[in-house]
C-alpha positions in Angstrom: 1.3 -22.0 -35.2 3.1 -18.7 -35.7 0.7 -16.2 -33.7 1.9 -12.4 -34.9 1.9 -9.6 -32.9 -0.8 -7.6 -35.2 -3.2 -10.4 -34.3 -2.8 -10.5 -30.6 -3.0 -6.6 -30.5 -6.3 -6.8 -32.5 -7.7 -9.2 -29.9 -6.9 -7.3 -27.4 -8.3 -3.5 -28.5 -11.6 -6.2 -29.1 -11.5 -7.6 -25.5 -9.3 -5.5 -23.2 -7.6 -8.7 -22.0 -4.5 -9.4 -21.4 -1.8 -9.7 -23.6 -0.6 -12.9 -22.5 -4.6 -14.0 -22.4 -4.9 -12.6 -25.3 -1.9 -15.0 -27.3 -2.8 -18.0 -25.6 -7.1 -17.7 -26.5 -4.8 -17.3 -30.3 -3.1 -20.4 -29.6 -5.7 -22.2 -28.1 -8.1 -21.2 -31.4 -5.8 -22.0 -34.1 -5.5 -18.0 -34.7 -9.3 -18.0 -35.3 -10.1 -14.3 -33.8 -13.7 -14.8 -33.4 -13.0 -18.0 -31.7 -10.4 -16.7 -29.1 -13.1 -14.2 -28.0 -15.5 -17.1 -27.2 -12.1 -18.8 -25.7 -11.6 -15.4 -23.3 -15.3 -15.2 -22.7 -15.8 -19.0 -21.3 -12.5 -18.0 -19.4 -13.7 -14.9 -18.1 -10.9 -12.7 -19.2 -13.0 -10.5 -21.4 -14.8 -8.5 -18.4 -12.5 -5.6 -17.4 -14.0 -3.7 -20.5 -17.8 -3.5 -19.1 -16.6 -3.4 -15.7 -14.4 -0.1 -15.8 -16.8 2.6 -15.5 -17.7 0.6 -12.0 -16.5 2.6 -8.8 -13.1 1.2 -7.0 -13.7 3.3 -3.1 -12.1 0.2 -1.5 -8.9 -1.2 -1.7 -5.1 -0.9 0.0 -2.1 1.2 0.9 0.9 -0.8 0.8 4.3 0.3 1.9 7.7 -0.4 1.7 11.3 0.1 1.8 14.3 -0.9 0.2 17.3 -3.4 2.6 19.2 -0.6 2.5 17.1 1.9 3.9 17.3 4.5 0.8 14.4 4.1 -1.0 10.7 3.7 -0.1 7.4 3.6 -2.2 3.6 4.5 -1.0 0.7 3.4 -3.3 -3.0 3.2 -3.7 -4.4 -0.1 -5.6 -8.3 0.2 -5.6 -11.1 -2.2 -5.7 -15.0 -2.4 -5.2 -15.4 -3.8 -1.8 -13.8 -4.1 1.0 -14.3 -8.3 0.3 -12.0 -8.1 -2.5 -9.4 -5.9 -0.6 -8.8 -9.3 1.6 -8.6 -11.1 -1.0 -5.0 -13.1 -1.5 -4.4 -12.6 -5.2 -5.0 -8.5 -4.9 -3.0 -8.9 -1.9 -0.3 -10.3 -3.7 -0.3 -8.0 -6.5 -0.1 -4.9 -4.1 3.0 -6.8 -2.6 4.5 -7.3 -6.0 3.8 -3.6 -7.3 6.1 -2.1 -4.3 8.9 -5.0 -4.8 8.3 -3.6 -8.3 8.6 0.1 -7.6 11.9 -0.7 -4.8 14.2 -2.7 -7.1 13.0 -0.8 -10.5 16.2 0.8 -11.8 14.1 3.4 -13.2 11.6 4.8 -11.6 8.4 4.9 -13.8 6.8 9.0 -13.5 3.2 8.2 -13.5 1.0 5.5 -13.4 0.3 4.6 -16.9 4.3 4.0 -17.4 3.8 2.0 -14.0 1.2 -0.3 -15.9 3.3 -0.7 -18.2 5.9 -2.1 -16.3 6.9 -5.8 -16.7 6.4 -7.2 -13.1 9.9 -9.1 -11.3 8.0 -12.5 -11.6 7.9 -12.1 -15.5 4.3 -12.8 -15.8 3.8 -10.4 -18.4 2.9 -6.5 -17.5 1.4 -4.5 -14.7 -1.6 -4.2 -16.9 -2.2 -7.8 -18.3 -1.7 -8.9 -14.3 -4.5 -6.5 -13.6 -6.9 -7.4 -16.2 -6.4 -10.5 -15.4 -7.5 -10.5 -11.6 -10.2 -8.1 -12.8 -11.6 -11.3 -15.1 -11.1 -13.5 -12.3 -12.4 -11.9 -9.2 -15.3 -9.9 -11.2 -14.8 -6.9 -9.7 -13.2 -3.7 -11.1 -9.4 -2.7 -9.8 -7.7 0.6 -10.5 -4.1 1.4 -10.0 -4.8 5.0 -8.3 -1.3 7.2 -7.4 2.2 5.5 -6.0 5.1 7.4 -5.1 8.8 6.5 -4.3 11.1 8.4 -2.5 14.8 8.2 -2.6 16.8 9.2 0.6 19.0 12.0 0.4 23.3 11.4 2.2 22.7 10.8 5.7 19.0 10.2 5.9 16.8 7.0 5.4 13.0 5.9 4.7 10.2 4.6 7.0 7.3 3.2 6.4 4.0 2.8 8.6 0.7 1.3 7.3 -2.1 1.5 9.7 -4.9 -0.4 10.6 -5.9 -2.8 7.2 -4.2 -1.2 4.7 -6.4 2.0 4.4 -3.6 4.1 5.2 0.2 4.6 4.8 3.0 7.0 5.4 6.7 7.4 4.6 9.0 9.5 6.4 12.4 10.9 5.1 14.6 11.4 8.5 18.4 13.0 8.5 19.9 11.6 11.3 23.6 12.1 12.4 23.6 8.9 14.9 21.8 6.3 12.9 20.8 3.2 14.9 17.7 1.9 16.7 16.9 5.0 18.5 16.5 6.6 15.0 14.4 4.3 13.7 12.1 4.4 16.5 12.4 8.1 15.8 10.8 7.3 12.7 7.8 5.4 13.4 6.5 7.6 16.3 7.2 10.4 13.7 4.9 8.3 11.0 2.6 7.5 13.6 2.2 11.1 14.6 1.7 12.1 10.5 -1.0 9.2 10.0 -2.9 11.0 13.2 -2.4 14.4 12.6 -2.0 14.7 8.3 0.1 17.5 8.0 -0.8 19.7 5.1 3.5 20.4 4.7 7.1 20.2 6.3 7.7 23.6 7.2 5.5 27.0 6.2 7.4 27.7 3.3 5.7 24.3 1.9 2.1 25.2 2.7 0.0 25.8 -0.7 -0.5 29.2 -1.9 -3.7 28.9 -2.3 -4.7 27.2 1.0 -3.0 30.0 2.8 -4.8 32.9 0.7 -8.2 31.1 1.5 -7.4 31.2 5.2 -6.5 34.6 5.3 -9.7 35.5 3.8 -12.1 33.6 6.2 -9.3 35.8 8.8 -10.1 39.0 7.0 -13.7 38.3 6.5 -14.3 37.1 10.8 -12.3 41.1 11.4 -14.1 42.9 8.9 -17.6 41.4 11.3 -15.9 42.1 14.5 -15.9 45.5 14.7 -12.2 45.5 15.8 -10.1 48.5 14.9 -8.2 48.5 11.7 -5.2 49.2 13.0 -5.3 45.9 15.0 -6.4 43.7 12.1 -2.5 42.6 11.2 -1.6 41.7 14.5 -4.7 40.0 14.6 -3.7 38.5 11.7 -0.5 37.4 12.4 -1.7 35.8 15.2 -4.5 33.4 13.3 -1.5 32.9 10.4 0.2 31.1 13.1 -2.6 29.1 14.9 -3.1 27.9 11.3 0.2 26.6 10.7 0.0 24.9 14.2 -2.4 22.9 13.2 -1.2 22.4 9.6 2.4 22.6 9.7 4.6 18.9 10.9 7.8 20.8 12.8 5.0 23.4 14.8 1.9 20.1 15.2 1.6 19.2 18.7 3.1 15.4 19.0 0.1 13.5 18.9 1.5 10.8 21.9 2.0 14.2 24.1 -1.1 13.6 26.1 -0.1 17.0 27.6 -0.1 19.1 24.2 2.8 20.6 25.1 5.3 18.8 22.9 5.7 20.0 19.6 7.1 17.9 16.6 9.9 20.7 16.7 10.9 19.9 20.2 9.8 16.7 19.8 13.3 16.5 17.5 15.4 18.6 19.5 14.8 16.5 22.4 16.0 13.4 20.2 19.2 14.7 19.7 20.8 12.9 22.7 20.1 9.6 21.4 20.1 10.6 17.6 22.5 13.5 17.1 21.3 15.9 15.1 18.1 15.0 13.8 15.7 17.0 10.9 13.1 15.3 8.7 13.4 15.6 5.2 10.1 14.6 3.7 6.9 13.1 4.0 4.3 11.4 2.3 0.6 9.8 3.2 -1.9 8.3 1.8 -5.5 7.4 2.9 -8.0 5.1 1.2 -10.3 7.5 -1.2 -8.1 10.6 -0.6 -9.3 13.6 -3.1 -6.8 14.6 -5.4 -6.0 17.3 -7.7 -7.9 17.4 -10.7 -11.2 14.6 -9.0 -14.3 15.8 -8.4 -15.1 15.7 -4.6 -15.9 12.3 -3.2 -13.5 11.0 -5.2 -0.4 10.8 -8.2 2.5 11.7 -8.6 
């Protein structure tokens, strides 16, 4: 029988089930709506409703880059335990969302027009896959931030996950000689990021309002000191700069320096033998449960 569109959307604002779920239960009832709820219920497709308000702390960062070098994605696919993380089928649909977000002609802005997204295997929507796998497993799953970055003329993307999956980086890096040298340029520059998160590229990039609150706990440590006035702004100047040591990529110490002495500045001039000229262009990492803008504390593009 003819199963129309109205009905299957009904079913679905009733269950939160897939789509696809949601038109086979139809098919499978004889369009009886009552009856394809019992049908998603014995199947175990009708759980992602009472299960969403459940916390997802665990999950993956998955990574990856395009053949060509020019266009790499980053993003955060949640879970409740760790258990579920190592699970195959939310393996597989991590795998699937970057192949997604890599060959996608457009990329989607946020991630609701993400979910949206008909996945390359054709197996209906982002969504209906992860309602799906949310009925099946019994656990909740939230599609938390992505990103994708493009590579500008005469730079390319790397990507570095660490450990299990709780943590990923992409690099941007400009470099005049490409090759194998540059690549490996790369990865100890991704490794160096996923050690020593880097608040920005250069100072320019650091957040107004992280720098204005480090200025006051500055202002606040000379106003206790006792110190002359006159002195404060070459104090000042002074703690400005140890800050964006610590928080700044190009002025970080290189983390695989044992010495210290090595910044990631030098760190890039010294490549330029091997490289050419060498700059990095961008950055992006992610860590399992970061806080972002707009969460409350314990917690996109």
């Amino acid at each position: 029988m003819e199963i129309s569109a109205k009905l299957v959307k009904e079913l679905r604002d009733k269950t939160n089930a897939g789509m696809l779920d949601c038109k086979k239960a139809l098919a499978e009832s004889g369009g009886d709506l009552e009856k394809a709820v019992d049908w998603l219920r014995q199947k175990g497709l009708m759980t992602a409703r009472k299960r969403a308000g459940r916390a997802t702390k665990e999950g993956l960062i998955v990574a990856g880059v395009s053949p060509d070098l020019k266009r790499g994605a980053l993003l955060e696919l949640n879970c409740e335990t760790d258990f579920v993380a190592k699970n195959e089928a939310f393996q597989k649909l991590a795998a699937d969302l970057i192949d997604l977000l890599l060959t996608s002609p457009e990329v989607p802005a946020k991630v609701g027009d993400l979910l949206a997204r008909p996945l390359n295997s054709g197996a209906g929507s982002v969504d209906d896959r992860l309602k799906a796998l949310v009925g099946t497993i019994g656990e909740n799953m939230n599609l938390r931030r992505f990103v994708v970055a493009q590579a500008r003329d005469r730079a390319f993307m790397h990507s570095y996950i660490h450990g299990p999956g709780r943590l990923g980086v992409l690099v941007e890096l400009e470099a005049e000689k490409p090759g194998p040298a540059a690549e490996e340029l790369a990865h100890n520059l991704a490794l160096h990021i996923a050690a020593a998160n880097p608040m920005a590229l250069s100072p320019e990039e650091v957040p107004a309002d992280s720098l204005e609150r480090e200025k006051n706990i500055f202002r606040a440590k000379l106003a206790e000191s006792g110190k002359p006035e006159n002195m404060w702004d070459k104090i000042m100047a002074g703690q400005i700069n140890k800050f964006y040591s610590e928080v700044v990529l190009t002025q970080q110490a290189y983390v695989r320096d044992a010495s210290g002495r090595t910044s990631i500045a030098q760190l890039l001039k010294e490549s330029a033998a091997a490289c050419g000229r060498v700059a990095v262009k961008s950055f992006h990492r992610f860590q399992l449960g970061d806080e972002l803008p707009g969460e409350n504390s314990g917690g996109e593009e």
